[in-house]
Structures are given as C-alpha cells and as structure tokens.
C-alpha positions as CSV (number, residue, x, y, z in Angstrom):
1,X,5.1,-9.4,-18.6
2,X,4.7,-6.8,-20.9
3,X,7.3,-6.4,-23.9
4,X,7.6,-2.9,-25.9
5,X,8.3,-2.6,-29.5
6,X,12.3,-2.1,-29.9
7,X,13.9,-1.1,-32.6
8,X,16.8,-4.1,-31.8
9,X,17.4,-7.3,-29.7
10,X,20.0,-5.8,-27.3
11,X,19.9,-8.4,-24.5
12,X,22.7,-10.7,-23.4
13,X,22.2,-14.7,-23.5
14,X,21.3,-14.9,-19.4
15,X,18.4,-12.1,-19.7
16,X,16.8,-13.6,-23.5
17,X,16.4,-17.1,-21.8
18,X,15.4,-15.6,-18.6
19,X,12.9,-13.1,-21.0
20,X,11.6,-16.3,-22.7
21,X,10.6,-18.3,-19.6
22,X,8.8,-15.0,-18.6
23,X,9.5,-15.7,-15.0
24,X,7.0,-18.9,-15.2
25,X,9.1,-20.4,-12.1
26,X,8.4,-17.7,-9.5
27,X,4.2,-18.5,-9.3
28,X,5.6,-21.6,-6.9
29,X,6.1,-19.9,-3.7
30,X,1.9,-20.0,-3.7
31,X,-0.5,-21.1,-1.5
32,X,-0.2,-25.0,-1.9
33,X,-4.2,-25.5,-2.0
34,X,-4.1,-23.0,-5.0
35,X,-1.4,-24.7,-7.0
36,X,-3.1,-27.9,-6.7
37,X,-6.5,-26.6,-8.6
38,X,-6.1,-27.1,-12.8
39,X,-4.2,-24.8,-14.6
40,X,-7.2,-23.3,-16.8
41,X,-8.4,-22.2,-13.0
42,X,-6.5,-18.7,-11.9
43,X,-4.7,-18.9,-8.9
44,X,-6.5,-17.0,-5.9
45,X,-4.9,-17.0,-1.9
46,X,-6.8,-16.2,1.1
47,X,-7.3,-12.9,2.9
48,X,-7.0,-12.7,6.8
49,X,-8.5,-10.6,9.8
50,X,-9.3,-7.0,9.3
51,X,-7.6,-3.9,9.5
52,X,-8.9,-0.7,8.8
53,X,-6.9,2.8,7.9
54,X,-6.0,4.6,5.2
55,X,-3.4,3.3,3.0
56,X,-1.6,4.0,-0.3
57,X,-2.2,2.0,-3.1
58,X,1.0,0.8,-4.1
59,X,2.4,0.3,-7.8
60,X,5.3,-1.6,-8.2
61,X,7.0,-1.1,-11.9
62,X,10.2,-3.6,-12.2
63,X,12.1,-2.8,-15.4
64,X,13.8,-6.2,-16.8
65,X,17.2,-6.3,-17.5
66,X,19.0,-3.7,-15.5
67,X,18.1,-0.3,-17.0
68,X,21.2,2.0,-17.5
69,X,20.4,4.8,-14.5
70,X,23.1,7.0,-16.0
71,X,21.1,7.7,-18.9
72,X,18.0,8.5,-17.2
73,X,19.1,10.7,-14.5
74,X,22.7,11.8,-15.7
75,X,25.4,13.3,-13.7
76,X,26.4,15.9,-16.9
77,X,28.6,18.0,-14.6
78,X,30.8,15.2,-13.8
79,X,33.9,14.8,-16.9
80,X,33.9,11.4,-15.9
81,X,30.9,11.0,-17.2
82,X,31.5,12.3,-20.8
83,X,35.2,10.5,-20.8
84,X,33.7,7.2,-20.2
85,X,31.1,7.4,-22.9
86,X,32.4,9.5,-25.7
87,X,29.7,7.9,-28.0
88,X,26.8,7.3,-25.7
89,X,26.6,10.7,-24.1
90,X,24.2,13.3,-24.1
91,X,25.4,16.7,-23.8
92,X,24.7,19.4,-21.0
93,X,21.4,21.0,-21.0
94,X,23.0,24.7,-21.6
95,X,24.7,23.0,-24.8
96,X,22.2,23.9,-27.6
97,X,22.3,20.4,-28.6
98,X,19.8,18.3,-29.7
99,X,21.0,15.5,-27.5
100,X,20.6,17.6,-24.7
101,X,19.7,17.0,-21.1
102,X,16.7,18.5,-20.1
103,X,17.7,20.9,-16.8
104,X,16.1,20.1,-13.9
105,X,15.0,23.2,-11.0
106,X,17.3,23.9,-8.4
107,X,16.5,20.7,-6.1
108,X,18.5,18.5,-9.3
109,X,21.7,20.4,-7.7
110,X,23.2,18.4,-5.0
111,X,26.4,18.2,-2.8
112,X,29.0,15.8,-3.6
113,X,30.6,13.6,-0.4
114,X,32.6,16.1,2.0
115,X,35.9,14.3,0.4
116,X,35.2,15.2,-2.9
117,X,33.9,18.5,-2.3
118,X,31.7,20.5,-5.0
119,X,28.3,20.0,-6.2
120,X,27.1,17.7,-8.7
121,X,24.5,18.9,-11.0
122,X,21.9,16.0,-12.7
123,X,19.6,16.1,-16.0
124,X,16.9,14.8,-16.9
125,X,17.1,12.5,-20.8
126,X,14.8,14.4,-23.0
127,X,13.0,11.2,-23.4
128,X,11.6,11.7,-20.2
129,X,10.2,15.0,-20.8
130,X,6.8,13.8,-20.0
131,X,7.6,13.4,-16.4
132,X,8.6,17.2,-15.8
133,X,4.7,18.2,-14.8
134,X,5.1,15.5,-12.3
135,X,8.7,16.5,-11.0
136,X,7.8,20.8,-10.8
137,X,4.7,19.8,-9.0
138,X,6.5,17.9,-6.5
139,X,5.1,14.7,-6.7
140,X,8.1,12.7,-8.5
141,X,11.8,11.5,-7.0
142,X,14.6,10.8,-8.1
143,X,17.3,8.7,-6.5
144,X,20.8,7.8,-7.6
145,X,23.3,5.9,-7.0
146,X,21.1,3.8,-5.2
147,X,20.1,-0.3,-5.5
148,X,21.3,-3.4,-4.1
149,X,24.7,-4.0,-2.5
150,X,25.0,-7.9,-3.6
151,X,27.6,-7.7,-5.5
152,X,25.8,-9.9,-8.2
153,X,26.0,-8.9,-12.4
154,X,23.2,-11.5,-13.0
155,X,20.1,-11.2,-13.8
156,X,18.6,-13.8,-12.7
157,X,20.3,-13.5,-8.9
158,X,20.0,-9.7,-8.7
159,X,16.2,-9.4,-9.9
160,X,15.5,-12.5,-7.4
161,X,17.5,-11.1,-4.4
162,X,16.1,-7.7,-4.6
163,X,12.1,-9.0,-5.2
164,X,12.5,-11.2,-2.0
165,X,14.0,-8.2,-0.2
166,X,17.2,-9.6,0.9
167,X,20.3,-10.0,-1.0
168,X,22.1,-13.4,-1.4
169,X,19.8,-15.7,-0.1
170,X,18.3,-18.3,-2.1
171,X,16.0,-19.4,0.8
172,X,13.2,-16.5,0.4
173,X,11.0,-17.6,-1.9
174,X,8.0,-14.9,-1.0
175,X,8.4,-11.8,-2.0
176,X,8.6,-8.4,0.1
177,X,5.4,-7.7,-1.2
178,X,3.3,-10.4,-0.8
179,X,5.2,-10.7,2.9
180,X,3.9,-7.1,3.5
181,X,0.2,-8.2,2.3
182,X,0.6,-11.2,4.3
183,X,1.6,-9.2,8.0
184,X,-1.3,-6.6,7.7
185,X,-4.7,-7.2,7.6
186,X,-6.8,-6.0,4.4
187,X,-7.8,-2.4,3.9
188,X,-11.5,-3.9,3.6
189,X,-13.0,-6.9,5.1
190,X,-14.4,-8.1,2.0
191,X,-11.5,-7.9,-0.3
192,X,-12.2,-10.2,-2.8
193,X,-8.4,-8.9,-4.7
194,X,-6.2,-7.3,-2.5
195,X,-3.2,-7.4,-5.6
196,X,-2.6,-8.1,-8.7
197,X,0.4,-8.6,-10.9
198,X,0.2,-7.5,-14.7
199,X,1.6,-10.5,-16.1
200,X,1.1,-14.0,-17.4
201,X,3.1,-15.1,-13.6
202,X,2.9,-13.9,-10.6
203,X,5.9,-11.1,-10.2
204,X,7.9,-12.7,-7.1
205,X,8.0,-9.2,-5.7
206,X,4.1,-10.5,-5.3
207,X,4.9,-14.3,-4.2
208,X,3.0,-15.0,-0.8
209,X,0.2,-12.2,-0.9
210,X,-3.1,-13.6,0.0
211,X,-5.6,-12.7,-2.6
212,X,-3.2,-11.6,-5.0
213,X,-3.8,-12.9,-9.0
214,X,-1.7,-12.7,-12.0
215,X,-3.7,-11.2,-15.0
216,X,-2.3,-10.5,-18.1
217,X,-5.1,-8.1,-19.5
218,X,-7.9,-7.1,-16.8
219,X,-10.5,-6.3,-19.2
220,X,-10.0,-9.9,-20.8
221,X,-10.0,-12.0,-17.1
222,X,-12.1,-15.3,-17.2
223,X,-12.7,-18.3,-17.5
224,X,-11.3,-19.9,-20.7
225,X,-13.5,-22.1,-23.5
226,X,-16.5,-21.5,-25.0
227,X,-18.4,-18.3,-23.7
228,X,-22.0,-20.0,-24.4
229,X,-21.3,-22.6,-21.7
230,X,-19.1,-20.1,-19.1
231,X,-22.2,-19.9,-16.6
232,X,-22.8,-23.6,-16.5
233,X,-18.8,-24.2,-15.9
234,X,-19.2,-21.3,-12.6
235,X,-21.7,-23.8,-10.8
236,X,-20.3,-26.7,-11.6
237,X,-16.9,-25.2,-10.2
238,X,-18.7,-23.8,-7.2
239,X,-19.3,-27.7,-6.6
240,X,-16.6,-29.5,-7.7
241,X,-14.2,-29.1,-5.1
242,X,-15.0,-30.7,-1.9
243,X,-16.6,-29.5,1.4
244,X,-17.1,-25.7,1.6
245,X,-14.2,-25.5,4.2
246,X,-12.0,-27.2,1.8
247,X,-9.3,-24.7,1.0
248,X,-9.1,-25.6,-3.0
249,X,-13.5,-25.0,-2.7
250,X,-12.7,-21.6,-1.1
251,X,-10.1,-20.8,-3.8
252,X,-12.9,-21.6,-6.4
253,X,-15.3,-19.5,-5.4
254,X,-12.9,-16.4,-4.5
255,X,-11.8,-17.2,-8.5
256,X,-15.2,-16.8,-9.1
257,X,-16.1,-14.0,-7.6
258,X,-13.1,-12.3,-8.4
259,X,-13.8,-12.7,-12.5
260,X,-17.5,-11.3,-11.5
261,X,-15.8,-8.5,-9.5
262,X,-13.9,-7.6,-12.7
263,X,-16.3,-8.0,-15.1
264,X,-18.5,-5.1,-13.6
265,X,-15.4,-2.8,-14.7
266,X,-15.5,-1.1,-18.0
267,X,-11.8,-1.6,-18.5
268,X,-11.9,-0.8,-22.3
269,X,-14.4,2.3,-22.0
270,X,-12.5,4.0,-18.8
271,X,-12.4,7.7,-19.5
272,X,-9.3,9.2,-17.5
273,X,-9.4,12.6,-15.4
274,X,-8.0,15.8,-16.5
275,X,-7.6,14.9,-20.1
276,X,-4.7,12.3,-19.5
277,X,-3.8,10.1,-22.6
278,X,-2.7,7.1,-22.4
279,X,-0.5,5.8,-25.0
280,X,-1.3,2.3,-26.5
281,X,1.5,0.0,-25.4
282,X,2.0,-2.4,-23.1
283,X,3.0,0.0,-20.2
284,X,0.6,2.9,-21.2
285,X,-2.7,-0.3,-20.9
286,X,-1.2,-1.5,-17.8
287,X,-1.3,1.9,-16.4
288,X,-4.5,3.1,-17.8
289,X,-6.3,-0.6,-16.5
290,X,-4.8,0.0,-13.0
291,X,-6.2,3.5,-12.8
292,X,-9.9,1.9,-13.8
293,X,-8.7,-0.7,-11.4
294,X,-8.1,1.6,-8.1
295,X,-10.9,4.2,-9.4
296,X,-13.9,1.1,-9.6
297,X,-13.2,-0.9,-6.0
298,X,-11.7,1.4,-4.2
299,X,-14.1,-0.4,-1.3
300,X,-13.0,-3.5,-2.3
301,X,-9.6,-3.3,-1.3
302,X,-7.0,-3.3,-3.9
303,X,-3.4,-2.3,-2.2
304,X,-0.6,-3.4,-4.8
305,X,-0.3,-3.7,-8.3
306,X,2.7,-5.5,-10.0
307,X,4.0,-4.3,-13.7
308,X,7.0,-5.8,-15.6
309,X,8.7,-4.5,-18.2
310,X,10.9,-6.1,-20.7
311,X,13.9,-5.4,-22.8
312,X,16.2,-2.9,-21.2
313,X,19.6,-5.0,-21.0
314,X,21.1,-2.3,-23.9
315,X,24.6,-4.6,-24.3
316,X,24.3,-3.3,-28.3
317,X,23.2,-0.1,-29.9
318,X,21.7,1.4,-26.2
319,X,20.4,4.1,-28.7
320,X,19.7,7.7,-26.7
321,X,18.6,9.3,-29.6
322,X,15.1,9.4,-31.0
323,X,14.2,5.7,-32.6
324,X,16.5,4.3,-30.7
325,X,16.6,1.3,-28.4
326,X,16.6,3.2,-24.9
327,X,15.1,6.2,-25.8
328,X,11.8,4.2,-27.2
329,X,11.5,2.5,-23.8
330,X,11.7,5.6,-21.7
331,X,9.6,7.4,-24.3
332,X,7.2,4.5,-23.2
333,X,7.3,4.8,-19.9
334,X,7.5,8.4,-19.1
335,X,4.3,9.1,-21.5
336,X,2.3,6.0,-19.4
337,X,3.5,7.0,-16.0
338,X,3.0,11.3,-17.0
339,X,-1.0,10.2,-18.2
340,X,-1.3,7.9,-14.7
341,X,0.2,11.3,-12.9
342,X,-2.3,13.6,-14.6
343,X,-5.7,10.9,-14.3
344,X,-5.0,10.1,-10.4
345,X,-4.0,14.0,-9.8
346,X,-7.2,15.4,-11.1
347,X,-10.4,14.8,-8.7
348,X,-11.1,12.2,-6.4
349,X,-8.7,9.3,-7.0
350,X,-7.3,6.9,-4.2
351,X,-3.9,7.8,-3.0
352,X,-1.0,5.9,-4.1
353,X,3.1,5.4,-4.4
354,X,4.7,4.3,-7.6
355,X,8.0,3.0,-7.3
356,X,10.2,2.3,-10.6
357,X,13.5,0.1,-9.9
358,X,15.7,-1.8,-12.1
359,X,18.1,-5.0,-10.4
360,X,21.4,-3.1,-11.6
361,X,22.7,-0.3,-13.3
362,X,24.9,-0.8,-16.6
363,X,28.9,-0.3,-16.7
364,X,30.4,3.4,-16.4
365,X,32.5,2.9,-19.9
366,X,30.6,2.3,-23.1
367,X,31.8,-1.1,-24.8
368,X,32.1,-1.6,-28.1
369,X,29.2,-1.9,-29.4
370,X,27.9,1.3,-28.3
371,X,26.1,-0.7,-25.4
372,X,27.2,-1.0,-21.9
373,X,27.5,-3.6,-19.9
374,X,26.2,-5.3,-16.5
375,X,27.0,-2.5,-13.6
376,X,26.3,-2.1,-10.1
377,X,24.3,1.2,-8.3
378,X,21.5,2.2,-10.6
379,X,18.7,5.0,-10.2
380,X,15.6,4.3,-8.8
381,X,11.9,6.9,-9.3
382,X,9.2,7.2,-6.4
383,X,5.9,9.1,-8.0
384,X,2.9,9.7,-5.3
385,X,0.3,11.7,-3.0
386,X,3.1,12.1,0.1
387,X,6.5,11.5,-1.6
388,X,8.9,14.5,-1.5
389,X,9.7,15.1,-5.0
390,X,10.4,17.7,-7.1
391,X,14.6,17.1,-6.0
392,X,17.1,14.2,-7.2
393,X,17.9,12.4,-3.4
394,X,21.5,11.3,-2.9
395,X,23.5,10.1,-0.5
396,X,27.1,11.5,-0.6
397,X,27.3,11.4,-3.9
398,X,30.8,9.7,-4.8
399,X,31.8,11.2,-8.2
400,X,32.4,9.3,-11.0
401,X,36.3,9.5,-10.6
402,X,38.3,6.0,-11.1
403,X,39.0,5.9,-7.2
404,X,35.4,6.6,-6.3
405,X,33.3,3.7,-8.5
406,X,32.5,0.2,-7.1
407,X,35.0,-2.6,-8.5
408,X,36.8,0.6,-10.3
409,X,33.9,-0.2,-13.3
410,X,30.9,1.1,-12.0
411,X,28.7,3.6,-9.7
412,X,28.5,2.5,-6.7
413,X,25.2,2.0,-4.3
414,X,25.3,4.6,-1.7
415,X,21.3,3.9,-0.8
416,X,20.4,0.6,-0.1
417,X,16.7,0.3,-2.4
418,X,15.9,-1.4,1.2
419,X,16.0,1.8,2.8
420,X,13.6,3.3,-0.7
421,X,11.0,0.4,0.3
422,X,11.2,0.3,4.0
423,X,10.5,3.8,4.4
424,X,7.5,3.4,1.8
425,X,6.2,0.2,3.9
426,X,5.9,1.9,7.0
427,X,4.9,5.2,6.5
428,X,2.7,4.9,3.5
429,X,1.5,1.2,3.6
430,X,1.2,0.8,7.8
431,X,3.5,-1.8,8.2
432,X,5.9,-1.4,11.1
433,X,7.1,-5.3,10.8
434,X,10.0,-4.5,8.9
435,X,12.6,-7.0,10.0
436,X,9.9,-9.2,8.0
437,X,9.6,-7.9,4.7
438,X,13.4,-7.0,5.2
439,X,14.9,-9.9,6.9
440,X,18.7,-9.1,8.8
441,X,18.2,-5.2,7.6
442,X,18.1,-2.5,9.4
443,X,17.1,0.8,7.3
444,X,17.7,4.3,7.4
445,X,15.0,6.6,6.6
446,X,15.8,9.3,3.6
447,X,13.1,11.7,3.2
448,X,11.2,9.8,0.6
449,X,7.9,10.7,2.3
450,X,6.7,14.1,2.8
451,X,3.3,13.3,4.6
C-alpha cells in the first residue's frame, strides 16, 4: 500500500480508517491451505495446466480514495465547469495562466451527445506534463466520464464492488483479476509467480489468483529473523509440513522457491532503458521494481502486477497548484508512469497494459473547504504496446449542465470501467470467459485496443 508524501490530511473519516487497516481484510478470499501456514510464512497459491501464447503483462494501478477525474482530464470548454469551481479551477490552456491546462493534439477534441450538440474540448493538468511523450506517441488513453454505475459514495463499497468486477454484490469475494489468473492457464509451465501485488495485502482486485503474492518491497522479499540462520530455516520448512502432496508442503516449497526466484534479481542496481528516471517515492519504486520484475523472468511467467496508492480523497485544500495536495500526487504519478513509458519503450521489453482507475470521481461544485466531495463518473488512463491512445475516448459526452449530471451533483458514468477491463481481458490478456471475471455483464467494446 504505498502512501506519498502530502502536504495535508485531506481524507474523510470512512477512507482514514479504511487507509489505516490498509485493506488487511481482503487477503481472506485465499487459498484455504495457504492461510492456514504461520503468518511469518508468505502466502503462495497454486498454478494450473498450461497455456501458451503471447500475453500482455498487465499492471493494475488503483488510486485510494476516489481521485477527482475533473482535475486530471478537465472539460475547460464547458462554463459549467468553471461556474462550479470558481476556486478550484484551472484556466484554459490559451489563457496565459500559470494554472493553465496543458492542450492536448486534436484527438483531446471530441463531440458532445447529439442532444447537446457541439464539441467538448479537454486538457491535460500541467501536473501531468510528464505523460505528454506517452500521449503524442500514441501509447496513452484517456477516458471520461467513465467508472462504475453503483450508485455507491463509499469507499469502502465502491472500491470493493469495482475490484470484484461486479457492482452491489457482497458475495464476490475474488477478485476480477485473480478470477482472470484463475480461468487461463499460465503463460509458462513453470511459473513459480504468476502476480504480485505491491502491498503489505493482497489487492482484492488480486484475491483468487493462483501463484499470486503480496510483497511490499521486492528487493527486500524473505524470510524474516536472523539472516545467519535463513538457510537452516529453508530445510527445515521444506520438511515441516506434511507429505509432499500435502497442499500447505507445496505452498512451502513454492514460498521457497519464489524468495530464491527473487533473490537472483538485482532489484536495487536495475539500470532502466532509454535513460528513464525514476523518481524515489513510493510509486516511482513500485514502477521501477516492476520493470526489473517483467525485464528478469520474462520466462517465468509473471502476468499481473497490483499497485495501490494512498491519499487522494481531497474533501480539504484539493490543492492544483504546485505544493499542493493533488498536484503532488499526480506530480507522483505521472513522473513514475512517464519513466516506466520511456524504460519498457526503449529495446526489448515484454509487452504490457497499464490501467489507472479510481472507485469514484469527486462532486461537480467545490465545497467549502476548497475540496470536493464524494461524486460519481470519474476518468480512467490505459498506457500500453496495442492500446489506441494519443485521443481522450468518450461516450456521448453529456455536458456538465444541471440537467445532464447524475443525481443533479455529479458527472455521470457514460462507460461502464467493465467495458475498459473486458475489452483488455480478452484481447490483450486471452481470456474470452468474460461472463466470469464479469459476472451478469455484458460489455461493449470501445476501441481501447489498437492491435
């Protein structure tokens, strides 16, 4: 679960006690054989048949607490949009300001629902500068007015109903993820990881996936206690738990050689392609580990990689300008996600889709605090090899206007982040089984993937 520096506690009540658990609850849906082993011992599932063919890596990037989409992608033609936030606004891109949006090319232009009529025309916040290579050279999406149609406002509800892939129903436990790990065979017969979630619990996006390990820091994965005595422990592990078909022995010795699998990676010394720098927070070592990660076993079989990141419910001070709350987080994570785009762009890298979503977007009007409050459609960003970028993706847009937002608050969700992940799942990742990852759903396609 990875935290970056703020400048202030912004956060309501529901997301600082859900923020201080860290999401412990959610490693429960697990095998049963692994959650039985002691707690020092990481957890470890099982792999199935194989199944070969080329895949994308996937990278899954959740940010906690319900980013505000209209600040990151931002509607600036819209008046609506500058009416509603007279304080927390940042001006058009032609404006000469220094709160300006940055333009995007031509694709950011596009047409508003036939009832409304026009065109729409979308910026970029400057904080996100960074991500421009990545947009011009066609490799990074934008979607608005997209996310999840339960008409939930917590956080706890809308992060879990959107992880399980299927809105209101507390009955999922697994996540779409680990369900999609779960219905294909590995990439590799030999896959000793198949995913791992950068956190001290298991992402429930991950829930269910055989093989799949929460690890807070790669380069640091082991066996706890005293160092001098770690190779006597291995053994003694290796023969602690039962017969060899016992499933807890088989979890031991995947642990096992999953720590030796990781150990043989220079996490700390990885030197990235073309020059890429990553920064040192939370996001930027995530990113940078993950690269060394997909780079090192690329024949072992690693196909999804889980990041969290903390701290973007922005009730007080939401803070666009430079040192402020929001812009500091999207400072973060455009300059992490701009070095990943420049490292697995330059050479021979495996090929991959990243996919950035938040569980809601924030209210249309500012509050008083110079915050905003719990909303409904949000944006969502799609970086890879095959995704059509280079173009903000809508779907009749609605306009801003008081008769066109959900509840008369908020923007509304005119993509389901269903249809996002579906489309990703079966074109890029080789799963047809949809109805299973998203149960009662039937999606409609939108262009994410170009190839």
């Amino acid at each position: 679960m990875i935290r970056e520096g703020q400048p202030q506690a912004t956060g309501c009540d529901e997301y600082n006690r859900l923020s201080r658990r860290q999401f412990m609850g959610v490693a429960g849906g697990a095998a049963l054989a692994a959650a039985a082993a002691p707690a020092w011992l990481p957890r470890v599932s099982y792999a199935k048949d194989f199944r070969s063919g080329q895949r994308d890596i996937v990278i899954s990037i959740y940010l906690r607490g319900a980013a505000d989409g209209l600040s990151i992608c931002t509607p600036f033609t819209d008046a609506n949009y500058y009416a509603a936030r007279p304080g927390l606004s940042l001006a058009q891109p032609d404006s000469g300001l220094d709160n300006r949006l940055l333009a995007f090319a031509a694709g950011g232009t596009v047409n508003n629902a036939p009832s409304v009529g026009g065109t729409t025309s979308f910026g970029l916040n400057p904080a996100l500068a960074p991500l421009m290579p990545a947009y011009d050279d066609g490799n990074l999406l934008f979607i608005q007015g997209c996310g999840s149609t339960d008409p939930s406002r917590s956080h706890f509800d809308a992060q879990r109903f959107m992880e399980v892939g299927k809105p209101a129903d507390p009955t999922i436990s697994t996540g779409w993820l680990g369900r999609h790990l779960l219905s294909v065979a590995p990439r590799e017969p030999d896959s000793l990881l198949r995913a791992v979630g950068i956190s001290t619990a298991l992402p429930r996006t991950l829930v269910g996936g055989p093989l799949t390990l929460p690890i807070p820091n790669l380069d640091t994965f082991g066996l706890s206690g005293n160092g001098a005595t770690t190779a006597a422990r291995s053994v003694a592990i290796g023969d602690m738990y039962g017969p060899v078909e016992d499933p807890i022995h088989a979890a031991a010795i995947n642990t096992l050689a999953t720590i030796d699998l990781l150990n043989t990676i220079n996490f700390s010394g990885y030197v990235p392609a073309g020059g890429a720098v990553y920064p040192t927070t939370g996001i930027g070592t995530a990113l940078k580990s993950s690269a060394a990660l997909m780079k090192a076993v690329p024949d072992k079989g690693i196909e999804a990689i889980a990041i969290d990141v903390q701290g973007w419910d922005t009730h007080n001070n939401q803070g666009l300008a430079p040192g402020g709350t929001m812009y500091t987080l999207l400072s973060q994570l455009a300059t992490a996600i701009a070095a990943f785009h420049t490292d697995m762009f330059t050479g021979v890298a495996p090929t991959f889709t990243l996919i950035v979503m938040s569980e809601f977007g924030r209210r249309l009007t500012q509050n008083g605090s110079l915050g905003t409050d719990h909303g409904h459609g949000n944006a969502m960003m799609v970086m890879g090899n095959c995704v059509h970028g280079g173009r903000v993706l809508t779907n009749a847009w609605p306009t801003l206007a008081v008769g066109k937002l959900y509840q008369g608050i908020d923007l509304d969700v005119t993509i389901d982040f269903r249809d996002i992940l579906a489309e990703i799942a079966q074109v890029r990742l080789g799963n047809n089984n949809l109805a299973y990852l998203f149960p009662d759903f039937t999606p409609t396609f939108r262009g994410v993937t170009n190839c």
